[in-house]
ROSE-4610 file (N, C-alpha, C; in Angstrom, 1 decimal, always signed):
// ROSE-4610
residu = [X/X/X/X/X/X/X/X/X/X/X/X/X/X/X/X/X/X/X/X/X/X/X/X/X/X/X/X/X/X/X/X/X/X/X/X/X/X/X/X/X/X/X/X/X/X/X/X/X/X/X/X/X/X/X/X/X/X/X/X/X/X/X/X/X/X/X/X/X/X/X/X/X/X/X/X/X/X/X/X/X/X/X/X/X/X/X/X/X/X/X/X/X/X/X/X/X/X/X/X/X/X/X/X/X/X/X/X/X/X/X/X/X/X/X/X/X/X/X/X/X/X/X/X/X/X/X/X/X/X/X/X/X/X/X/X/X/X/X/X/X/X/X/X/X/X/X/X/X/X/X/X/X/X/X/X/X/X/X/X/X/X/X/X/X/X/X/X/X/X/X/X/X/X/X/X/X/X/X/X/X/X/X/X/X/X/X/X/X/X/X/X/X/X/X/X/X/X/X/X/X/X/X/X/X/X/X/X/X/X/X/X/X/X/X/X/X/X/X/X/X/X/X/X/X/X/X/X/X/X/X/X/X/X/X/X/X/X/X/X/X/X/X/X/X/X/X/X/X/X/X/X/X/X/X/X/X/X/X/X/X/X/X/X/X/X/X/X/X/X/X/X/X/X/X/X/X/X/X/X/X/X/X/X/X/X/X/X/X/X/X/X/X/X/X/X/X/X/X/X/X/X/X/X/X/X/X/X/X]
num = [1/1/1/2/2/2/3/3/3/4/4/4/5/5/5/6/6/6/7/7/7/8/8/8/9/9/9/10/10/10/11/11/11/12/12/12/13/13/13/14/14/14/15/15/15/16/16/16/17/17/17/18/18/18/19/19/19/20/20/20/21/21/21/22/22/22/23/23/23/24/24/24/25/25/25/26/26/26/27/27/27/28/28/28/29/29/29/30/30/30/31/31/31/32/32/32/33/33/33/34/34/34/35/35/35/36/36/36/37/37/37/38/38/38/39/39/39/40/40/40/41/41/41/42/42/42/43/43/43/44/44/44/45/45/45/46/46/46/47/47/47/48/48/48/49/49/49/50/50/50/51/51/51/52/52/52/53/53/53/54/54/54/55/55/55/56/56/56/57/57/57/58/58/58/59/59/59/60/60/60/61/61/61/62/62/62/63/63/63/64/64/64/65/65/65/66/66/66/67/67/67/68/68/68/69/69/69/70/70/70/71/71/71/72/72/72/73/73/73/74/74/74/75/75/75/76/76/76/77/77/77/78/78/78/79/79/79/80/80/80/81/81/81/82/82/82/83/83/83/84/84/84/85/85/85/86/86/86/87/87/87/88/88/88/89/89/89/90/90/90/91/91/91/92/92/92/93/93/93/94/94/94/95/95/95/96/96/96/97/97/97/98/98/98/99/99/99/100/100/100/101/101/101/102/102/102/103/103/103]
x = [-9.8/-10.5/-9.9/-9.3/-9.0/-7.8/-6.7/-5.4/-5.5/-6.4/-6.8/-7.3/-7.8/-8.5/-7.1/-6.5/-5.3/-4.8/-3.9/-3.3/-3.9/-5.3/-5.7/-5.3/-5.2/-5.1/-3.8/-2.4/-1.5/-0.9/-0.9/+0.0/-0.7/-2.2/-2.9/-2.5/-1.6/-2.2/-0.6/-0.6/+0.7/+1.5/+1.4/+2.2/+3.4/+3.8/+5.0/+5.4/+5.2/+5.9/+6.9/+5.5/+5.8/+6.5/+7.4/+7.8/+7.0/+7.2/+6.1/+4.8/+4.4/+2.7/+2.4/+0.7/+0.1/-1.7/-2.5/-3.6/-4.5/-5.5/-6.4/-7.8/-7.9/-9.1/-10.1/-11.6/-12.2/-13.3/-13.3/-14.0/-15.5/-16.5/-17.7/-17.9/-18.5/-18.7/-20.0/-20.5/-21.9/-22.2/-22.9/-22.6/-24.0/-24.1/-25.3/-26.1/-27.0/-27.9/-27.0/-26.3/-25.2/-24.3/-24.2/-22.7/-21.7/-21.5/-20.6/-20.5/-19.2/-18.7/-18.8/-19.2/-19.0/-18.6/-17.7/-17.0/-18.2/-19.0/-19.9/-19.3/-18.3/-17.3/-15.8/-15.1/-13.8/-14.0/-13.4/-13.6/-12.1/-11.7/-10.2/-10.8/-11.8/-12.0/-13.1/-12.6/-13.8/-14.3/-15.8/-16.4/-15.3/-14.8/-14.3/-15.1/-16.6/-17.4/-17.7/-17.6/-17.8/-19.2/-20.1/-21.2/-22.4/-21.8/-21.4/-20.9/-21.1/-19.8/-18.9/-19.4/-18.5/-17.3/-18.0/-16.8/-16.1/-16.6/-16.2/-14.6/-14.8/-13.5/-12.4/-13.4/-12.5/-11.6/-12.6/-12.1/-10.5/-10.7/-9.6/-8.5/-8.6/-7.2/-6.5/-8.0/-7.5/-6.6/-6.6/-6.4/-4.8/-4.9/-3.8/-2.1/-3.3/-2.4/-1.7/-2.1/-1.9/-1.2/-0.9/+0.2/+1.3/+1.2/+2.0/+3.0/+2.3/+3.0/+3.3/+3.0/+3.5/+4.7/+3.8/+4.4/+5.6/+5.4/+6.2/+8.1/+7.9/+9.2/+10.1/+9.4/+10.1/+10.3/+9.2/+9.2/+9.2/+9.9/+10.3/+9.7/+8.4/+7.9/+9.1/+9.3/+10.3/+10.5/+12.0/+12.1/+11.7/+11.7/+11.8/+12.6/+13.0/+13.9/+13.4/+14.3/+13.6/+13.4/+14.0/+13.5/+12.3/+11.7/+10.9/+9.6/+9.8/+8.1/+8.9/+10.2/+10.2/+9.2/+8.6/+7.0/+7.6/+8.1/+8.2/+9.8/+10.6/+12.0/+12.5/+11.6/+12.5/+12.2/+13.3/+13.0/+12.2/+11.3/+10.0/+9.0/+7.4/+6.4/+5.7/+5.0/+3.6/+2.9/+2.1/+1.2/+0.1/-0.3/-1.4/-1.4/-1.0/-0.7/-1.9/-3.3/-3.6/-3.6/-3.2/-3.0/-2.1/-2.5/-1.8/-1.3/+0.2/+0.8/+0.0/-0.1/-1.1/-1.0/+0.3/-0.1/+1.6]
y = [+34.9/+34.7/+33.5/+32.3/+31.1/+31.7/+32.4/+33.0/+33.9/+34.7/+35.4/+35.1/+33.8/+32.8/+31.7/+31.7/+31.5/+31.9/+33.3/+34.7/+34.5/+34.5/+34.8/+33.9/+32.5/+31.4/+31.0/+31.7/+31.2/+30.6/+31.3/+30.4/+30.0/+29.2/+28.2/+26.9/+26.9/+25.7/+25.2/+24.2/+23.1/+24.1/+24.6/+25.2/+24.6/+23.2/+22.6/+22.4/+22.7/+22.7/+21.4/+20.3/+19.1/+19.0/+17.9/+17.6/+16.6/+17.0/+15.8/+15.3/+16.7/+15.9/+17.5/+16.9/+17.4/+17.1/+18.4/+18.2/+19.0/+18.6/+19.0/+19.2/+20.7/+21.6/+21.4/+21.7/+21.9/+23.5/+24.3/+25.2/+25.0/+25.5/+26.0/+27.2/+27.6/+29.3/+29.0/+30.1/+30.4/+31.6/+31.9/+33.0/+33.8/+34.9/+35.7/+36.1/+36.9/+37.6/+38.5/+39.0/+40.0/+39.2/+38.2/+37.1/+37.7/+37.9/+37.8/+36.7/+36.5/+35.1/+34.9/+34.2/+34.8/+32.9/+32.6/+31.9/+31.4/+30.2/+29.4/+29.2/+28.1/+27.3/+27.3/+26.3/+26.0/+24.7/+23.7/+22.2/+22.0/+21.2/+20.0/+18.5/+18.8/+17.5/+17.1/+17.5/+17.8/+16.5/+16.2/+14.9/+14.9/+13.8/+13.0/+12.1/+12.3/+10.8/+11.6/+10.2/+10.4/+10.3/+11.1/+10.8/+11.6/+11.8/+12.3/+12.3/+12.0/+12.3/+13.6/+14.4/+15.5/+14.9/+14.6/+14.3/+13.7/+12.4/+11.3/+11.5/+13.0/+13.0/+14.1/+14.8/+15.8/+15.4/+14.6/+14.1/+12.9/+12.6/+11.0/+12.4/+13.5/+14.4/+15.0/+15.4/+16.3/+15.2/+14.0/+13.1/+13.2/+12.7/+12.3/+13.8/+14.7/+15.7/+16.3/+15.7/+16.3/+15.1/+14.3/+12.9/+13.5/+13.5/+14.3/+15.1/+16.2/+17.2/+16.9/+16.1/+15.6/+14.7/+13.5/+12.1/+11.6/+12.2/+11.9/+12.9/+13.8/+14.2/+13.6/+12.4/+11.5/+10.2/+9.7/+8.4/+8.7/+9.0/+9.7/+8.2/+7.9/+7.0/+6.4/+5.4/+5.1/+5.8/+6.0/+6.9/+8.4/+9.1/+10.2/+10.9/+12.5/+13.3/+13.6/+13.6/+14.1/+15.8/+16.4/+17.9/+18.0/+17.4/+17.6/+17.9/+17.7/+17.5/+18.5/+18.9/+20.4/+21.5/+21.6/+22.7/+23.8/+24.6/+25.7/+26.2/+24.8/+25.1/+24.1/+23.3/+22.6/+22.9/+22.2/+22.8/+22.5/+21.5/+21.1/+21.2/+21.7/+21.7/+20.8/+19.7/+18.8/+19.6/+19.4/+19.5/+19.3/+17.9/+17.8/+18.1/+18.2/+19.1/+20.7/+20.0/+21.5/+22.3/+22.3/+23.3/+24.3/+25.1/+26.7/+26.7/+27.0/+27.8/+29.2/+28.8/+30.6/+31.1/+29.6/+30.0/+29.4]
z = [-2.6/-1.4/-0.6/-1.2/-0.3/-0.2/-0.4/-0.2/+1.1/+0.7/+1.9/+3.2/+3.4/+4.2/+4.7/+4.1/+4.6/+5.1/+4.5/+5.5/+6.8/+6.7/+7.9/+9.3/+9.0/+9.9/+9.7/+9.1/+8.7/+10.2/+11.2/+12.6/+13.0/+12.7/+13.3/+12.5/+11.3/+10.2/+10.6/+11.3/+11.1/+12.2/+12.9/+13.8/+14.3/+14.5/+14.4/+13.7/+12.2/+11.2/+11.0/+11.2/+10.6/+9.2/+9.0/+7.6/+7.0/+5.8/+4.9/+5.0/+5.6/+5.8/+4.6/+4.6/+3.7/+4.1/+3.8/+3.9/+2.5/+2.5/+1.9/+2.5/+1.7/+2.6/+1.2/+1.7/+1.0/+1.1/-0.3/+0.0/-0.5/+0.2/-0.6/-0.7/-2.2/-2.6/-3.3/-3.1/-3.8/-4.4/-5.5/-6.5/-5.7/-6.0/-5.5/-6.5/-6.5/-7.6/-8.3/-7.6/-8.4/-8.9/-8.9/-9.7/-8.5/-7.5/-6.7/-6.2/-6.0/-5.3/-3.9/-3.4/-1.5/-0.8/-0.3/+0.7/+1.2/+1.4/+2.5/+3.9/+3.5/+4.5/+3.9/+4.5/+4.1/+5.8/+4.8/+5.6/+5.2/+6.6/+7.0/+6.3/+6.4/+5.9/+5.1/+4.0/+2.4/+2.4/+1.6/+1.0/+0.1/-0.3/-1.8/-2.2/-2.2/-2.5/-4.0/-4.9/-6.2/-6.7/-6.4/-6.5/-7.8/-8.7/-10.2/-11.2/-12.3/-13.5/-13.7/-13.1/-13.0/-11.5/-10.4/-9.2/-9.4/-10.6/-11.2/-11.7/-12.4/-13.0/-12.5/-11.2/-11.0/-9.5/-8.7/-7.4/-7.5/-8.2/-9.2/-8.9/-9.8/-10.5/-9.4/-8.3/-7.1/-6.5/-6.0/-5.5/-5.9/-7.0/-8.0/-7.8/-7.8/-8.0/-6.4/-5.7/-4.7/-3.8/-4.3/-4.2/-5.0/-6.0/-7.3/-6.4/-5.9/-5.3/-3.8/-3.2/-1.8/-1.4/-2.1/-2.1/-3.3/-4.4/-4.8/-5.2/-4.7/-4.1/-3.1/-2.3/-1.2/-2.0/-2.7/-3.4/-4.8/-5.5/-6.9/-7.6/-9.1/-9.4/-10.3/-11.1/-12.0/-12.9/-13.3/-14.6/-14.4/-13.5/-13.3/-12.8/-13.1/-12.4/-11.4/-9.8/-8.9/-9.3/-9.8/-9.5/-10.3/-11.3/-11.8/-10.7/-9.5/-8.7/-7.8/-7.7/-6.9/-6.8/-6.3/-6.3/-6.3/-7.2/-7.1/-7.5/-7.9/-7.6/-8.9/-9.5/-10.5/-11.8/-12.3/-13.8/-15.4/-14.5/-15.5/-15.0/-15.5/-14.8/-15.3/-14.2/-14.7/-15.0/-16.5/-17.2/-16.5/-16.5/-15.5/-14.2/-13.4/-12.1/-11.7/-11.9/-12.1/-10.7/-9.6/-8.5/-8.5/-8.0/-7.8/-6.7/-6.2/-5.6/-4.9/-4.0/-3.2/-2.0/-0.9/-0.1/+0.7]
């Protein structure tokens, strides 16, 4: 569904095809009486307020991991291989890194 929600808007999103930037979207889904999944929204500009022990621990990783995969391919941290943070092209994968490739 968010893959497909992409396709859809793919030559609205970054149309200058800036370098080195990076965004994060947020989706809402809601399950129905039949356990079907169905799309609410999709936000440019998600809450990150930690306002649970669950956001507690999941908003920190989103955060984290999406520096991971942006920021640190420019600013490689100490003691690292740059290819290792290649998205898609190097030859180690972060473990903790939990985002998917979709689009």
């Amino acid at each position: 569904m968010i893959r497909d929600s992409f396709k859809a808007v793919e030559s609205k999103i970054d149309p200058e095809k800036r370098l080195n930037t990076f965004e994060i979207f947020g989706y809402d889904f809601m399950i129905d009486d039949q356990y079907q999944l169905k799309i609410i929204e999709a936000n440019t500009n998600p809450c990150l307020e930690v306002c649970c022990p669950l956001l507690a621990r999941i908003i920190p990783n989103l955060v984290d991991s999406a520096f991971k995969i942006a920021v640190d391919p420019l600013f490689p941290p100490p003691n690292t291989k740059k290819n290792v943070y290649a998205w898609g092209g190097g030859t180690e994968v972060l473990n903790d890194i939990k985002f998917e490739l979709i689009f």
